[in-house]
N, C-alpha and C positions, 0 to 999 in steps of 0.2 A: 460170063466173064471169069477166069480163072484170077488165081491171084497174085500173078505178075503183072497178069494185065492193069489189073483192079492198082495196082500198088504203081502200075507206071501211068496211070490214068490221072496225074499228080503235076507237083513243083519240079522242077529242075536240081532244086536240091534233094527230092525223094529220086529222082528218076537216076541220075547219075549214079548211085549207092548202091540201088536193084539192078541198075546194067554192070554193075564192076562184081556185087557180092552173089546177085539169085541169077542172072541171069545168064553169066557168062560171055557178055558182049565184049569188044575188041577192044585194044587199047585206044583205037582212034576215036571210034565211038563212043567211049568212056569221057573221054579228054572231052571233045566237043560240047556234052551235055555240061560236065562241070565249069563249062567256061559259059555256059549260060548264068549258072547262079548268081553272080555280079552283075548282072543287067538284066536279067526280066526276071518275076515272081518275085518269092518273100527276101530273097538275100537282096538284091536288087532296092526293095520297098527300107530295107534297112539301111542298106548304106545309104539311102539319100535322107537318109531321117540325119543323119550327124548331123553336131551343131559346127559353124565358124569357130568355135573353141575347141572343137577336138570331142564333146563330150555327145552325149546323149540324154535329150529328155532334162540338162540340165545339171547334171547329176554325176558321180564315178559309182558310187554302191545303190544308192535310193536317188529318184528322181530329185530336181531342185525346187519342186513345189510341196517333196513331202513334208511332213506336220514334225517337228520333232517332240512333241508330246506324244506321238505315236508309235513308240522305239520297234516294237515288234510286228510294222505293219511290212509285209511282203508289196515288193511294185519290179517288176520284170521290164524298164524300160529306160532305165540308165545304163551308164556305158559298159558296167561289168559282166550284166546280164546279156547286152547286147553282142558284146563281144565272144563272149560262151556261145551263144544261139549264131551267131557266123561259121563258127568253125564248128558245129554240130551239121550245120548243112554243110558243113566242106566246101565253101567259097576258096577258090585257088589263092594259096598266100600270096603268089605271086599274080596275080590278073593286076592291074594297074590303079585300080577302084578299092581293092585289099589294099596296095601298099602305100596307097593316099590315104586311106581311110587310118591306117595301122600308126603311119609318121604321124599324122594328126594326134593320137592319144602318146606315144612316145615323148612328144615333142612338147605340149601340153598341157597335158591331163596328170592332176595330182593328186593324192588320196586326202581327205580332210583330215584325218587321224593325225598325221605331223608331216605334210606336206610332202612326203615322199613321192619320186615320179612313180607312176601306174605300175609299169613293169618292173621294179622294186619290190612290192607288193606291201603289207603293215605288217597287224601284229596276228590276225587270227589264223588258224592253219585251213580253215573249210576256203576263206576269201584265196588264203594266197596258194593253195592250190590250185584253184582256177586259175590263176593269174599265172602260174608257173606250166600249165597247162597251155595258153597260150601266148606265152613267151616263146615256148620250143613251137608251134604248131608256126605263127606268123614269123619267125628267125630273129626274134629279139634277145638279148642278154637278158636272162632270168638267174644267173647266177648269184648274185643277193640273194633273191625270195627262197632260189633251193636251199643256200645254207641255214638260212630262216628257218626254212620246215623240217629241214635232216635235226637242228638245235632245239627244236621244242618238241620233241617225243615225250609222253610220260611215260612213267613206269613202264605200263605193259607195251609199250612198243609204238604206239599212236597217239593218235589227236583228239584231244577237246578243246572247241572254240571257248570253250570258259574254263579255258584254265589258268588264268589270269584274275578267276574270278576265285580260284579255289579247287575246281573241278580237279579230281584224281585218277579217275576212269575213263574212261575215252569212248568215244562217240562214232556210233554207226557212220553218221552224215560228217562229219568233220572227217572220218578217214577216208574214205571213199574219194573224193576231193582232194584229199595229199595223196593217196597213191598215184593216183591219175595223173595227177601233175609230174612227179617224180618219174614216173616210167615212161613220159615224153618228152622227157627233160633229157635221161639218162640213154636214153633211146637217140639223144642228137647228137652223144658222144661227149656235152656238157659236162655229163655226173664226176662221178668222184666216186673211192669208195667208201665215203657217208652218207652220200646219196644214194646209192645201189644196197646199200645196210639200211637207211630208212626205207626204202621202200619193201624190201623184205620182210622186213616185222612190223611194218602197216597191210601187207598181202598175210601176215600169216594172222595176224589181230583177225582178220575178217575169216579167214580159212576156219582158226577154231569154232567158231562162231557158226560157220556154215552160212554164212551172209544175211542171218535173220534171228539167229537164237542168242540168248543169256549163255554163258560159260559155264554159269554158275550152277544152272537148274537146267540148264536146255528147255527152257519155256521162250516159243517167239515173244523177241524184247519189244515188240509192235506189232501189230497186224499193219501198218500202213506199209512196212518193210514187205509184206509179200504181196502188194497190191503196186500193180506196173504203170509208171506215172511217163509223159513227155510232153512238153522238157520238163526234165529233172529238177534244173535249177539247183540247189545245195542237198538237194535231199537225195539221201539213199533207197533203194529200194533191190529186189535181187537182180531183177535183169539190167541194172548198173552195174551192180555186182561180176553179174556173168559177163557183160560187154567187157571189163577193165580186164577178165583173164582171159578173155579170147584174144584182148587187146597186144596181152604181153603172151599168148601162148604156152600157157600154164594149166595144163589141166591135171585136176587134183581132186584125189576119191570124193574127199568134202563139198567138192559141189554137186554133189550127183544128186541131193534132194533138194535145192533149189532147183536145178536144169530140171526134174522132172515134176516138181513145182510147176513151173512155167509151161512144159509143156502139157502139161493137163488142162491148161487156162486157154486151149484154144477150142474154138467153137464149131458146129459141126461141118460149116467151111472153111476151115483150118484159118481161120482170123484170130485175132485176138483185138480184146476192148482196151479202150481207156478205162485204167481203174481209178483214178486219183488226180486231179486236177489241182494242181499248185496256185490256189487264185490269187490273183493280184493282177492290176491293172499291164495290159501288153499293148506290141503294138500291130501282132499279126494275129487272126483266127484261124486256126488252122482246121477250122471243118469238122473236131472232134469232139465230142462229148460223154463224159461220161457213161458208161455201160452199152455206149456202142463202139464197133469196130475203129481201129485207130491204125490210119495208114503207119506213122509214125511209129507204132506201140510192134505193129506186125513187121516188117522192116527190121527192126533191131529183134526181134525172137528170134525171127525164121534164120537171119546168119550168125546169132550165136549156139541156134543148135543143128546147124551144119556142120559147125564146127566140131563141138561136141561130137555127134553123131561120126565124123570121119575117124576119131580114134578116141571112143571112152578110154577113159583107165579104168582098169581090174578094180575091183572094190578091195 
């Protein structure tokens, strides 16, 4: 089995992605698969998990059974996470099931922080870029959260989720999350130009950086940054990295040793593994495991160095 095969041997939301981005299938045939993810396999499995409240699992950020003695425990199964992992499989905003699903949290769903509705977003910048993320993705008013995230830049250009706490440097995983937001926001025609200025100096935060190193020393600020995780969940890593500037079509000498990074990490059937597992309690298994092959993980390489690969930049 080659590996389109192997990669459409999958969910409806894998399939649809490798027929539009590796495969070159049609646009009819594109469309159809994507209109299966609302009703059979894991997108399917998700939207019928919503509660009569609008939420998931109980919850807007942490489920409604988590421990609040336990501030930093990870749980991927309340509505925010939920909502991320919909529109990672590209569930059609519009299918009927989306737009049920979507008024329900709209309508709803409100952050525990000070009661704000969902699509409002709070105070952190890693949270309400997601949330600005899919604001623009499902056609909701995200304009609140973007002026939120464009207004809390530090110094050097970007986000730390505790800089509320103090924090003055800014943070891999907190910007990676506002950019992404911004550039789907501003991408809807939403933006402004403080939107379009933040997302530029949270794209260029990352660019010095080379999406994994210190400024400072050029020493990786983490190994976990060069170890390829899915789903992400708030964490950075490079092939997030590479996804957001394939995303906006930005390619820049500075990524060339993450992109060949990444492509050294595939195995001698041009796979790639899961390197890092985001634990915490889910509601889907998606078949992968650690230091093996990861539908998921290969999927998102191989079309961001197609992309790459169609026009490097000159060093």
């Amino acid at each position: 089995m080659d590996t389109i095969e192997w990669l459409l041997d999958s969910d409806p939301s894998i399939r649809w992605q490798v027929l539009r981005d590796l495969a070159g299938a049609s646009d009819e045939t594109v469309a159809a698969e994507r209109d299966r993810v609302a009703t059979e396999g894991w997108g399917a499995r998700l939207l019928d998990a919503q509660g009569p409240d609008g939420t998931w699992d109980g919850g807007v950020y942490r489920p409604g059974w988590a421990q609040e003695d336990r501030p930093f425990f990870d749980a991927w199964t309340a509505t925010h996470f939920v909502l991320q992992q919909l529109a990672d499989f590209g569930v059609d905003p519009e299918h009927p099931r989306a737009l049920e699903a979507v008024s329900h949290v709209r309508d709803h769903v409100r952050w525990d922080h000070a009661g704000e509705p969902y699509f409002d977003g709070e105070t952190e910048p890693c949270i309400n870029g997601v949330v600005l993320r899919l604001a623009a993705y499902f056609g909701q008013d995200g304009s609140n959260v973007a002026a939120t995230l464009a207004g809390g830049r530090l110094d050097d250009g970007a986000w730390n989720c505790w800089a509320e706490y103090g924090a003055r440097v800014s943070s891999f995983h907190s910007t990676i999350c506002a950019v992404e937001g911004l550039a789907a926001w501003n991408a809807t025609g939403g933006g402004d130009a403080t939107t379009a200025d933040a997302q530029g100096t949270g794209e260029e935060y990352l660019l010095a950086r080379g999406l994994f190193r210190r400024r400072s020393t050029g020493e990786v600020a983490d190994p976990r940054l060069t170890m390829l995780s899915s789903p992400t969940r708030w964490f950075h890593d490079i092939l997030r990295g590479l996804e957001h500037f394939r995303a906006v079509d930005r390619r820049d000498p500075r990524l060339a040793e993450a992109v060949e990074l990444l492509r050294g990490k595939a195995d001698a059937d041009g796979l790639w593994n899961l390197e890092n597992r985001h634990e915490g309690p889910v509601w889907l298994d998606f078949g992968d495991n650690e230091g093996m092959p990861s539908r998921w993980v290969t999927l998102r390489a191989l079309r961001v160095l197609r992309w790459w690969d169609a026009e490097a930049p000159a060093a």
